[in-house]
N, C-alpha and C positions, 0 to 999 in steps of 0.2 A: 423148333427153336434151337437154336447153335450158342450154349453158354458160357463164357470165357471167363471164370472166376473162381476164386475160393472159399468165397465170403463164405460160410453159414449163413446169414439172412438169408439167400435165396432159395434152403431148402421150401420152406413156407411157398412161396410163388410159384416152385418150380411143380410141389405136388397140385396147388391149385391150379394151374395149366393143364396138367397132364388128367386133371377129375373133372373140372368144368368143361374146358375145351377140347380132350381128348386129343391134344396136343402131345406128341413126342419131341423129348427135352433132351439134346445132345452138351453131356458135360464133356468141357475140357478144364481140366483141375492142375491148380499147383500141386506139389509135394504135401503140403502141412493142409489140403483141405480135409476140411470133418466127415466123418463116415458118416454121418445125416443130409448132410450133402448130395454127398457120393449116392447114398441108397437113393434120393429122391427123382434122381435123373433116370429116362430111359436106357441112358446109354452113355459110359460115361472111361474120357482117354486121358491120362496125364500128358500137358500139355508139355513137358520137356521131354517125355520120351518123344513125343512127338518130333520135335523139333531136333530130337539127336540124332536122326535119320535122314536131317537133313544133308544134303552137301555144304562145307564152307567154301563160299568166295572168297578169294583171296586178293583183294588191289594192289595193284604195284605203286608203292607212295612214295614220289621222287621226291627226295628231301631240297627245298631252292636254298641254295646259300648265300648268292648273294643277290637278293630280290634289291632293288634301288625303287626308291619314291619321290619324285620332286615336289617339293609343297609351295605353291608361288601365291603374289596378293598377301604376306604378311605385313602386319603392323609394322610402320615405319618407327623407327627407335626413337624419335620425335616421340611419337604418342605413347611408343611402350618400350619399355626396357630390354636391350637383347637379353639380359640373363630371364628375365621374363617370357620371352617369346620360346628362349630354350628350355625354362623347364614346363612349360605346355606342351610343347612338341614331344618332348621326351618321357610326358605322363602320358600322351596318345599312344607314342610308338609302344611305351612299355604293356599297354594294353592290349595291343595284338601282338604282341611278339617281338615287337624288332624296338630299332634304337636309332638316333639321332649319330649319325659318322660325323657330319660337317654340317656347318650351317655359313652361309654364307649371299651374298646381297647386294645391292648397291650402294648400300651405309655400311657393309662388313670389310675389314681388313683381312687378306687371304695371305 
């Protein structure tokens, strides 16, 4: 069995495994797990030295500056208010990131 944790509880489980079942218990431990832990495992690696052996991939993150989105089928100002319609838009945009430039229509003056 391959153990990925810190917890303390699973000293208990892990020696019963390894007495009933005759199971060997491979820990991989945080920094802060308990030496009752530790001791209980057959076999036992901290999982960030692990991990610092690894290579880091590095992605190249092109930053988009000027991403554009057309949003068409809004509410005609008949049923709803432009300033209405604009600050909906502008609590969507501000939710992913971006922002309302223009807004403009066939009932909008440009």
């Amino acid at each position: 069995i391959i153990l990925i944790s810190g917890d303390v509880d699973f000293a208990a489980d892990i020696a019963d495994f390894k007495r009933r079942m005759c199971l060997s218990v491979i820990l991989l431990h945080n920094s802060n797990a308990s030496e009752s832990l530790i001791l209980a495992a057959s076999e036992v690696h901290n999982f960030y030295d692990i991990l610092s052996t690894l290579p880091v991939k590095h992605e190249n993150i092109i930053a988009r500056i000027n991403d554009e989105l057309t949003v068409s089928n809004l509410p005609s100002i008949k049923d709803c208010p432009e300033q209405t319609i604009l600050q909906k838009l502008n609590q969507v945009a501000k939710e992913h990131g971006g922002k309302v430039i223009k807004l403009y229509g066939a009932w909008h003056r440009n």
